[in-house]
Backbone bond lengths (Angstrom), bond angles and torsions (degrees), N, CA, C in turn:
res aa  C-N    CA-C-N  psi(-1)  N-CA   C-N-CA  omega(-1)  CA-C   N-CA-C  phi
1 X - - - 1.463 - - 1.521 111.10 -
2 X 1.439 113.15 -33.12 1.523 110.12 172.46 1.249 103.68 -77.28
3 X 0.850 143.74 -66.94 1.710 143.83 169.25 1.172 109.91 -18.17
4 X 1.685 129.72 -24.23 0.982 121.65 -157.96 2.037 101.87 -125.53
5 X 1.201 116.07 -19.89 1.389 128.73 144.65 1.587 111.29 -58.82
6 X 0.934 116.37 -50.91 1.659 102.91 178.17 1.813 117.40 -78.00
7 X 1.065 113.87 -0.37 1.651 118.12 -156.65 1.638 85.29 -110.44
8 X 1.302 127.12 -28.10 1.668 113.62 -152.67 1.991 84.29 -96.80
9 X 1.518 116.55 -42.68 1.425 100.92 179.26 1.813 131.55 -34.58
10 X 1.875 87.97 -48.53 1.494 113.91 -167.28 1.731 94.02 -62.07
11 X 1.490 108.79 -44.86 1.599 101.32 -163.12 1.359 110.70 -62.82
12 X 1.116 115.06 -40.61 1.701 117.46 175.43 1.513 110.01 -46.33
13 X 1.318 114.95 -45.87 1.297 129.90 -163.74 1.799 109.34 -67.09
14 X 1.410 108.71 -30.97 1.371 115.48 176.86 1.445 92.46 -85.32
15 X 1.026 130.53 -66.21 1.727 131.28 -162.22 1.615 104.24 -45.77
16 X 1.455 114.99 -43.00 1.634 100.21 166.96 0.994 107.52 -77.70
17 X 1.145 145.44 -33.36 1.486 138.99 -163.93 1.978 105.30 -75.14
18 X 1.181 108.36 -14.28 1.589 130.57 166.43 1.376 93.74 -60.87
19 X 1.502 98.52 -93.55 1.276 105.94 -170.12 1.243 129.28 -34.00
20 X 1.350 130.63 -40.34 1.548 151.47 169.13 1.839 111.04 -46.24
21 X 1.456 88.69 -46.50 1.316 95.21 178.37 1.861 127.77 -84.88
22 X 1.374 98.85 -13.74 1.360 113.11 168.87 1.573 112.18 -95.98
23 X 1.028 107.21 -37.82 1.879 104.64 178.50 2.033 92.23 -70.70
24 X 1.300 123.23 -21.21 1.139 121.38 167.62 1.835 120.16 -51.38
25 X 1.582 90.10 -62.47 1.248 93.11 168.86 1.572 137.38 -57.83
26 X 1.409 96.17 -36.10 1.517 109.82 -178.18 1.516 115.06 -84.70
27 X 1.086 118.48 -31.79 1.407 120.57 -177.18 1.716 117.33 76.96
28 X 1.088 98.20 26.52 1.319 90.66 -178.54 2.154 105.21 -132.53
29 X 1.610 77.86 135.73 2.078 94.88 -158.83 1.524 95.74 -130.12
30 X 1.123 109.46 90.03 1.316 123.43 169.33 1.897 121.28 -58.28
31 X 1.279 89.83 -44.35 1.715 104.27 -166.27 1.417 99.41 -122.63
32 X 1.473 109.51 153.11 1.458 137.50 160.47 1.080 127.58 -143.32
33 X 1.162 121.62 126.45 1.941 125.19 170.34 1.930 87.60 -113.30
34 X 1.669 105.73 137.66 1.302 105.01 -176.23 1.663 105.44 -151.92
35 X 1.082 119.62 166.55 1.651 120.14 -175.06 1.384 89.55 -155.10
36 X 1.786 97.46 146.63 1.185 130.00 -148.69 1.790 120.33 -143.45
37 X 1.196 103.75 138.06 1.956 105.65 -176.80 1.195 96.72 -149.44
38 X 1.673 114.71 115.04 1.344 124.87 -176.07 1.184 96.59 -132.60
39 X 1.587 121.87 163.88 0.940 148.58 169.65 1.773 118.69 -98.56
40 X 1.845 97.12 107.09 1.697 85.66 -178.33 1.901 109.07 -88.60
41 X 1.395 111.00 165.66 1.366 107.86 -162.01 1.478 106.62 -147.05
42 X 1.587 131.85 61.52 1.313 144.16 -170.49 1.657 91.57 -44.90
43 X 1.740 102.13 120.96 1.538 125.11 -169.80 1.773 101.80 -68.61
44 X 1.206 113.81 167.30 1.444 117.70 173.61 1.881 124.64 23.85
45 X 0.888 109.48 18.82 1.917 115.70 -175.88 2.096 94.33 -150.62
46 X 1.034 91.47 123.97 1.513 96.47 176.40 1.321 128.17 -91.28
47 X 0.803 122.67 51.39 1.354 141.79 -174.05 1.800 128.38 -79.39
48 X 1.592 100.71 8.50 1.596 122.38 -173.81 0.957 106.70 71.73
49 X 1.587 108.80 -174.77 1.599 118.92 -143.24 1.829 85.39 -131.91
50 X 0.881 111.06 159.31 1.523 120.70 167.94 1.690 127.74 -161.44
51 X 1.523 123.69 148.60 1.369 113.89 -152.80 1.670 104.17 -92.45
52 X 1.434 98.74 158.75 1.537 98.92 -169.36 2.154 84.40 -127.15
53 X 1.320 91.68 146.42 1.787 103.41 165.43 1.388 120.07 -134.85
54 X 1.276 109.66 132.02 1.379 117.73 179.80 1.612 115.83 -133.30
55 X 1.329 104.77 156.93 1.644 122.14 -173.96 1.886 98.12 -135.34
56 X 1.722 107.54 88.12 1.522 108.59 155.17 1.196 123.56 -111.31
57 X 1.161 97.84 -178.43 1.534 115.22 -169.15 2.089 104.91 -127.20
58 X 1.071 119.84 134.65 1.745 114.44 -178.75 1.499 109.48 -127.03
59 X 1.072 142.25 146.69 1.381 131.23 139.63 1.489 108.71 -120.93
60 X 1.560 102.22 169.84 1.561 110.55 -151.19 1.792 93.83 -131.02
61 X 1.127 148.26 126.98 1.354 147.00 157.32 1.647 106.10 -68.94
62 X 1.309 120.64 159.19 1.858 127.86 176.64 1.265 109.51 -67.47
63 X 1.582 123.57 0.70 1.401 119.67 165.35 1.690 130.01 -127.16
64 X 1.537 85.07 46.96 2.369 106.05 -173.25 1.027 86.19 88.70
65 X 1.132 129.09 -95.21 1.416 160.03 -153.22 1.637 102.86 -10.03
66 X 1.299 111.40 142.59 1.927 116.12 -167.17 1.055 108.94 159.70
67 X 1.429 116.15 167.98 1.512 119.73 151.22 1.083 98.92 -159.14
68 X 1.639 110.86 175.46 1.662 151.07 -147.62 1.312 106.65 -109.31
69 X 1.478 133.12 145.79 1.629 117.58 159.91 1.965 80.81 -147.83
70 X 1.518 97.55 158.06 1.621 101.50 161.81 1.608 89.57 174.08
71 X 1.596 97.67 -157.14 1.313 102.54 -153.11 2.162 101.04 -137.97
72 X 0.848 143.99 124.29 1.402 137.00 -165.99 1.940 107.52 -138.30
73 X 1.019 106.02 140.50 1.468 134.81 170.87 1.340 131.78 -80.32
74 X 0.602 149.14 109.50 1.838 145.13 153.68 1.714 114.77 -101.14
75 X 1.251 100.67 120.28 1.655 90.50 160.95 1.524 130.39 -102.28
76 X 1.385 115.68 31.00 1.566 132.99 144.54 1.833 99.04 -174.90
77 X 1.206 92.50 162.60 1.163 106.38 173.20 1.884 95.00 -169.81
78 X 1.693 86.67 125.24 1.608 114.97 -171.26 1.608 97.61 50.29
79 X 1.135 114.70 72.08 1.523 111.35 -162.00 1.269 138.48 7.68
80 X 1.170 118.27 41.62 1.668 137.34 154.26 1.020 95.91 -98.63
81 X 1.793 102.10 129.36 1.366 122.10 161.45 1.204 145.00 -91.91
82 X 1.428 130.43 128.47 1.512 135.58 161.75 1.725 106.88 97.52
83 X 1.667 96.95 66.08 1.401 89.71 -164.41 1.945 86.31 -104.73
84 X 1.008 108.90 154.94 1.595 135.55 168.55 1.638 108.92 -122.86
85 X 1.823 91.73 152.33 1.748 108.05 160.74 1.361 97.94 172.25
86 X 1.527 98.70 169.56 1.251 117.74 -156.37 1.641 103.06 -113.19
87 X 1.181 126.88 101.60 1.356 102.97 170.93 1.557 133.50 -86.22
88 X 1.241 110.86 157.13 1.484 113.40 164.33 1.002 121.35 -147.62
89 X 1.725 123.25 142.80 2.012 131.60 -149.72 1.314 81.11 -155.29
90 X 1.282 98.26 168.85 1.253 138.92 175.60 1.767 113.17 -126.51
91 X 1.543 86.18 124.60 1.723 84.92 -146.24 2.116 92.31 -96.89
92 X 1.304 101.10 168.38 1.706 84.62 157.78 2.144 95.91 -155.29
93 X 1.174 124.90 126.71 1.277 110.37 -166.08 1.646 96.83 -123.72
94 X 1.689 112.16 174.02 1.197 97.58 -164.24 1.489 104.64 -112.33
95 X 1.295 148.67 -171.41 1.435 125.94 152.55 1.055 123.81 -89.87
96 X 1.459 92.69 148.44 1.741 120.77 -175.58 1.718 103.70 -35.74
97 X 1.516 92.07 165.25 1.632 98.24 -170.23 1.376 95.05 -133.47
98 X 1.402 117.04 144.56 1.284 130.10 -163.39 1.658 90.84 -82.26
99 X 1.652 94.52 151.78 1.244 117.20 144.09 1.477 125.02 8.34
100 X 1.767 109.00 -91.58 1.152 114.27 -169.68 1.619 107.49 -69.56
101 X 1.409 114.93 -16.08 1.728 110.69 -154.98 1.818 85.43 -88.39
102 X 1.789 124.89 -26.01 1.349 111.81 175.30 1.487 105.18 -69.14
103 X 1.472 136.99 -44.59 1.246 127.79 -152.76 1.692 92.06 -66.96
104 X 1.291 119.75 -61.99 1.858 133.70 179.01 1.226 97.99 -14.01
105 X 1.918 101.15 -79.31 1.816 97.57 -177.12 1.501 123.69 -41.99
106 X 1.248 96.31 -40.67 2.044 105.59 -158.74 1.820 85.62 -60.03
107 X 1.486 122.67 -68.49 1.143 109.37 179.69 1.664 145.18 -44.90
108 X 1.089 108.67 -23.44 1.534 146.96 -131.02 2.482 68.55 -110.96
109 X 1.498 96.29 -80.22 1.766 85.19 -176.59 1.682 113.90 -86.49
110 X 1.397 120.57 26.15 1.333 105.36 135.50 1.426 139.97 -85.84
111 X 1.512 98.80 -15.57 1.640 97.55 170.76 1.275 107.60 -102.01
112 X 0.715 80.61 -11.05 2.056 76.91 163.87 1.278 107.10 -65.61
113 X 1.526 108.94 -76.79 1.673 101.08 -178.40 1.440 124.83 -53.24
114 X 1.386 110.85 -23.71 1.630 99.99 172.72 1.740 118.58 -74.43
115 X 1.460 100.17 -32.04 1.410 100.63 -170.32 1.401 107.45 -73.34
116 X 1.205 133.91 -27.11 1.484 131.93 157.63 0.958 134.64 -61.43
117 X 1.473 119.87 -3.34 1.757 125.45 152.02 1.509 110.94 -137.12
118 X 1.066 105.03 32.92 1.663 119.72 152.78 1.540 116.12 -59.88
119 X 1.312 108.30 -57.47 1.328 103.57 -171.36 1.428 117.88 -54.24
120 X 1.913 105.42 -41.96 1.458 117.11 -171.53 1.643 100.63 -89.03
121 X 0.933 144.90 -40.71 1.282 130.89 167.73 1.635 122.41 -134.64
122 X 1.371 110.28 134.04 1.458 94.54 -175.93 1.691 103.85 -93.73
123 X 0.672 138.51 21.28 1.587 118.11 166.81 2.234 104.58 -113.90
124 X 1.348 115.31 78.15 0.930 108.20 174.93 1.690 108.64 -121.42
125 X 1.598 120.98 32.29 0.878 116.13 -173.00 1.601 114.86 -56.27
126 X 1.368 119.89 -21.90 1.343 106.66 -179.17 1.740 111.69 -77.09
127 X 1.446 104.05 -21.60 1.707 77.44 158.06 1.590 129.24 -82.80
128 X 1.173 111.00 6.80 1.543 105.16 179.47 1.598 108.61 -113.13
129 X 1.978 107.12 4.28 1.643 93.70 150.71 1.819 112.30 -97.46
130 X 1.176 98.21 -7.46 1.910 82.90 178.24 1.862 105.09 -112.86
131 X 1.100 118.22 2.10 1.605 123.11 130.19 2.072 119.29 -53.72
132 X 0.855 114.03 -54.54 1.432 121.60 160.84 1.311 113.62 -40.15
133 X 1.846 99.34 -69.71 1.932 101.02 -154.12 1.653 78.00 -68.02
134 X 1.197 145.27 -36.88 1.291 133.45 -158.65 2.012 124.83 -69.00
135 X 1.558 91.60 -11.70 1.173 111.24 155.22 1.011 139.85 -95.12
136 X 1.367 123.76 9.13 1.035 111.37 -161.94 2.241 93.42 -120.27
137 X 0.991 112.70 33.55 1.214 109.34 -179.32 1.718 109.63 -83.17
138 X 1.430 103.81 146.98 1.256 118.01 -179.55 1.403 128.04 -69.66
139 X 1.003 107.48 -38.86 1.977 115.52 176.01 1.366 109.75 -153.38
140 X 1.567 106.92 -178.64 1.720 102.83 173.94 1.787 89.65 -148.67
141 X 1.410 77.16 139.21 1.648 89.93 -179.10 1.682 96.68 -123.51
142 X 1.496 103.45 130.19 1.465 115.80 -177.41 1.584 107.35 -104.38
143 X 1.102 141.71 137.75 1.785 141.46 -175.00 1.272 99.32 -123.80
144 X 1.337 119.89 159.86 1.495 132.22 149.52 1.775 103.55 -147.08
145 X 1.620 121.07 124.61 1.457 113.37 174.72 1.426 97.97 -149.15
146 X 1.103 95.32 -137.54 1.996 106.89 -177.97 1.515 97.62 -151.81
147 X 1.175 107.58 162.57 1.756 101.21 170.98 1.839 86.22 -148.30
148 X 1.120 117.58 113.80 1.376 136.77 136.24 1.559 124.43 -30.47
149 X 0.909 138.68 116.58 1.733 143.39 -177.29 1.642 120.28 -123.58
150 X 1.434 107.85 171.42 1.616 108.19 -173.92 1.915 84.06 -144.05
151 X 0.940 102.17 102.76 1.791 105.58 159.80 1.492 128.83 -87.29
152 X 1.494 112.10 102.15 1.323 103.10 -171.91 1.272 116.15 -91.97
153 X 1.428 145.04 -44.96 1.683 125.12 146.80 1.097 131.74 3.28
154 X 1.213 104.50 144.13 1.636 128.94 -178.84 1.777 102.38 -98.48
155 X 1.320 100.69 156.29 1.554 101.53 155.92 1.420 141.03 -19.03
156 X 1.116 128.40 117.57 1.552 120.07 -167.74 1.351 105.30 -62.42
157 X 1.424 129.04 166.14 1.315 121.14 160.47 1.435 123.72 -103.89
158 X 1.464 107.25 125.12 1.241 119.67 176.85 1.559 119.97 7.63
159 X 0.741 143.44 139.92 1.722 147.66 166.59 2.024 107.39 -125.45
160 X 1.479 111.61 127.05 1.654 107.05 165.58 1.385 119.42 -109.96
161 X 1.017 104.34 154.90 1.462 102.72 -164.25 2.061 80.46 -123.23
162 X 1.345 115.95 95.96 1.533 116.00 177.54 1.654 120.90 -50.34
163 X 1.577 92.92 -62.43 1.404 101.66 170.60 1.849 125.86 -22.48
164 X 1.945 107.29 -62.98 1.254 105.52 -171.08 1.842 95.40 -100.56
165 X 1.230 122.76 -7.60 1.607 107.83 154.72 1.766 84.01 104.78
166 X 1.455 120.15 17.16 1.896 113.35 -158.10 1.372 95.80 -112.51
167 X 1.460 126.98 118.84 1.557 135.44 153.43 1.365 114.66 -76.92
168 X 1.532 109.80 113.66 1.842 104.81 172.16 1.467 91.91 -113.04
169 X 1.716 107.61 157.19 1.104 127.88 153.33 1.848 105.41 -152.21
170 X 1.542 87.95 166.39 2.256 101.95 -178.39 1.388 90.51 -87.98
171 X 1.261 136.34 148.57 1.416 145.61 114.38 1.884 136.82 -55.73
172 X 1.040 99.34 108.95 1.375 76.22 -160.16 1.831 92.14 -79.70
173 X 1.398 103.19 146.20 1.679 108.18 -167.73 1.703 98.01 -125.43
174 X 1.484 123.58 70.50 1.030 132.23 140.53 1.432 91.69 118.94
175 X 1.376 150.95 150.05 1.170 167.39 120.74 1.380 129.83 -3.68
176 X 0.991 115.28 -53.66 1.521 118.65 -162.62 1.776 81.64 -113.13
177 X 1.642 91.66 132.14 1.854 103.46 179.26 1.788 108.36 -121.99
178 X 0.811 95.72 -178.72 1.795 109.45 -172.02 1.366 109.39 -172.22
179 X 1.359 100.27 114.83 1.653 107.60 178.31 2.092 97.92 -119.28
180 X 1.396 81.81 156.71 1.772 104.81 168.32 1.896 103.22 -101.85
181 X 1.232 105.68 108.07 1.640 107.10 163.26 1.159 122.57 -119.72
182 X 1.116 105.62 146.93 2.182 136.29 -171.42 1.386 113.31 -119.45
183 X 1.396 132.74 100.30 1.396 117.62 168.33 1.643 105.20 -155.31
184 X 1.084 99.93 -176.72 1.522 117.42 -179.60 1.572 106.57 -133.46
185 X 1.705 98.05 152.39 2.029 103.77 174.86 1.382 69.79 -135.25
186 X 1.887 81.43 146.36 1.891 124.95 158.26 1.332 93.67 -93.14
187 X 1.209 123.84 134.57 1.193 128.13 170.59 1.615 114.45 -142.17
188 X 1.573 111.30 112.46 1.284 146.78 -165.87 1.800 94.02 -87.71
189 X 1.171 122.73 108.37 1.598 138.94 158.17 1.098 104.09 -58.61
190 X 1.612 121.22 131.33 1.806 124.60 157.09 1.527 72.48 -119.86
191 X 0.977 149.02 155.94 1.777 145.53 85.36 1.790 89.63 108.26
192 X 1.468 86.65 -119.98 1.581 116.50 167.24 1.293 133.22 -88.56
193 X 1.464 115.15 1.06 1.327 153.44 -156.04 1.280 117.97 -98.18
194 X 1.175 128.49 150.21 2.126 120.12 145.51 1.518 85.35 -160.20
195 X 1.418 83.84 138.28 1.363 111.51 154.32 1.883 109.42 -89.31
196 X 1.415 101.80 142.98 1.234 110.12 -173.23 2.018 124.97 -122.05
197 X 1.039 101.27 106.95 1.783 107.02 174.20 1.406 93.61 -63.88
198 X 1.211 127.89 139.36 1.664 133.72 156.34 1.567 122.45 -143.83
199 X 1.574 103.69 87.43 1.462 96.62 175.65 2.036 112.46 -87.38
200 X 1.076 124.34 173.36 0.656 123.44 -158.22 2.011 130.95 -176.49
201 X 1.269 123.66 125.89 1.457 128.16 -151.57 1.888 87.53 -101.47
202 X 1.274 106.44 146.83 1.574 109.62 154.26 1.412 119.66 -148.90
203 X 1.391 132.53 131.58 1.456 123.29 165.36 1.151 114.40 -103.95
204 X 1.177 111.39 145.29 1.499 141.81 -170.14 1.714 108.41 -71.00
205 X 1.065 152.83 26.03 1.413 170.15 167.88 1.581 93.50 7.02
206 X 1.177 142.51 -83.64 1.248 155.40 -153.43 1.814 113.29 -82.56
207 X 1.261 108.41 4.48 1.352 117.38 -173.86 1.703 128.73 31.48
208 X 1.221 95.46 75.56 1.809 100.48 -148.19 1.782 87.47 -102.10
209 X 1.126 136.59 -34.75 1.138 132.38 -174.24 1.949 97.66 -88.60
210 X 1.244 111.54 141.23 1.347 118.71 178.06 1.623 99.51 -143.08
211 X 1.509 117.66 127.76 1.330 124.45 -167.37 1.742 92.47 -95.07
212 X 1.202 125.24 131.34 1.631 112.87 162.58 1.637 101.98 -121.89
213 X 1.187 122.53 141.55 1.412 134.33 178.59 1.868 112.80 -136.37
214 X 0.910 111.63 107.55 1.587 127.87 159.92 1.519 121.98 -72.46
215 X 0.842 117.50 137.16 1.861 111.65 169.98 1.485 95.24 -147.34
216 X 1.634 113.95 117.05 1.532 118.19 157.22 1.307 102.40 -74.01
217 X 1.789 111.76 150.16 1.203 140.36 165.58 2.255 107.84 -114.02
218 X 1.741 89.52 78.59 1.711 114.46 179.56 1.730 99.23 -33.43
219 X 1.289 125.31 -45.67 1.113 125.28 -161.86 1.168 123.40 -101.35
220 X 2.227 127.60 -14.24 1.483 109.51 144.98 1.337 115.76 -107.21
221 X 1.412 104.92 17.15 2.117 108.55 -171.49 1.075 119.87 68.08
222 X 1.333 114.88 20.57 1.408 132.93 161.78 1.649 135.44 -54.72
223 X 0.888 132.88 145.92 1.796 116.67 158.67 1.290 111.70 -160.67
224 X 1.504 121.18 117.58 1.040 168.21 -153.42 1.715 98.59 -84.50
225 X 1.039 122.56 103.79 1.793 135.65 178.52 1.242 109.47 -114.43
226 X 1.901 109.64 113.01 1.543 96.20 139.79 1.673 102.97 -151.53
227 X 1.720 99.99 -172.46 1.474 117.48 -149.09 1.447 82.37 -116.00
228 X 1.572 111.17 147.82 1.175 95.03 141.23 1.719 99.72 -142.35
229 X 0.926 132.12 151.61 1.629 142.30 149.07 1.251 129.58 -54.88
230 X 1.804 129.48 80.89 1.235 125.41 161.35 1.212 134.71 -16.34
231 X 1.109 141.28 81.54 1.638 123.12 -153.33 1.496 100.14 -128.24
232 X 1.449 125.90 -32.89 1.671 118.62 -167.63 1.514 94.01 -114.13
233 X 1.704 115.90 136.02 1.490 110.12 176.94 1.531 89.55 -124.49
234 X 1.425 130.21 167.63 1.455 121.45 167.27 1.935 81.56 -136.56
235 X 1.485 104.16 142.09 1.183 128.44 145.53 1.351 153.77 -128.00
236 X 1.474 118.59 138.44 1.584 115.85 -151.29 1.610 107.40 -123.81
237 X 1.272 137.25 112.21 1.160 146.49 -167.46 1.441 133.09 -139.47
238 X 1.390 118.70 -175.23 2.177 96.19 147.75 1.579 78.61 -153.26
239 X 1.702 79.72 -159.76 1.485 97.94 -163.21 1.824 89.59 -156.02
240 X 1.862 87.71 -168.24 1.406 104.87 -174.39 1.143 111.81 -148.43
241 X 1.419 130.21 105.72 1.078 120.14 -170.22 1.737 123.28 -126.90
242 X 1.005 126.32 152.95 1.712 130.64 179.31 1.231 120.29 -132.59
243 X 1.468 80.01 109.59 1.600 93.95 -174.51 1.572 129.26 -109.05
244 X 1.254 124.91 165.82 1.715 131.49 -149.07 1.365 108.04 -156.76
């Protein structure tokens, strides 16, 4: 029975490690469960950057064609705190690229990037090794969905900036949010694995972030008001994903 507790772990362990190696060969990745740490980046208003986490799930049909659903975190965004949502896209990806066609590229944009600052400096070899690793990605999966949200934060608190005399604070403008998102993942194959590049566009649909900024004028007793509406965020991240 012990012989036989230790023998059934190992077999599993080859049978995926089968599979890994045949979906290797074949190129074909139906499923993904993946986790994610991006960087959100409220467009044109500077208001800092803050991290977003997510846990999805994707499947893929034999012709791109698929989509994504999961669930992601923020613990501020435009300093409102503890926002959640769920996204869902419609994915379309391309097929995997062999072997030799990753090494080609990887080489192919390291001299590229070096030879474009060759002239101005010759020691830029480190851009012509992450010109390389940057070629050498396995597929590209393009999305477009919406992700629905629940913002539980209150109003940011005021911030002064002494120097120019300017009070900013966020408004939070209603609770429940809805964004439109556009992006693409590089996705780098280990095994059963990819690591994932994911940049990425979002609009703010429901206008839930509201920028307000004051500036006194000390010398006619003036103060200078305006609004603006958070509406475009871009985010840049990766992930890790295993797919089946």
């Amino acid at each position: 029975m012990n012989h036989l507790k230790l023998f059934l772990p190992l077999l599993l362990a080859c049978v995926s490690l089968e599979n890994c190696l045949a979906q290797e060969e074949d190129k074909i990745y139906l499923n993904d469960v993946f986790v994610t740490t991006e960087y959100n980046v409220p467009m044109f208003d500077n208001v800092g950057t803050n991290a977003v986490f997510g846990l999805h799930y994707g499947h893929s049909y034999y012709n791109g064609l698929g989509f994504r659903a999961g669930v992601q975190y923020s613990p501020s965004v435009a300093h409102i705190k503890n926002v959640i949502g769920t996204p869902l896209a419609f994915t379309y990806r391309t097929h995997s690229r062999n072997r030799a066609a990753r090494i080609y590229n990887g080489v192919n944009s390291a001299v590229e990037s070096m030879s474009r600052n060759w002239y101005y400096d010759n020691s830029h070899l480190g851009d012509g090794l992450l010109g390389f690793l940057a070629g050498l990605y396995d597929r590209v999966e393009f999305y477009a969905g919406v992700t629905p949200g629940y913002i539980f934060g209150e109003n940011s608190l005021p911030s002064e900036n002494r120097a120019s005399g300017t009070t900013r604070w966020v408004e939070k403008e209603g609770a429940f949010s809805l964004t439109l998102d556009a992006g693409m993942n590089l996705n780098f194959q280990i095994w059963c694995f990819d690591l994932k590049l994911m940049p990425a566009f979002h609009y703010n649909v429901l206008g839930n972030y509201v920028l307000h900024s004051n500036t006194e004028d000390l010398l006619n007793g003036q103060t200078t008001k305006q609004t603006n509406v958070l509406r475009w965020f871009f985010t840049i991240g990766g992930g890790l994903a295993f797919h089946f």
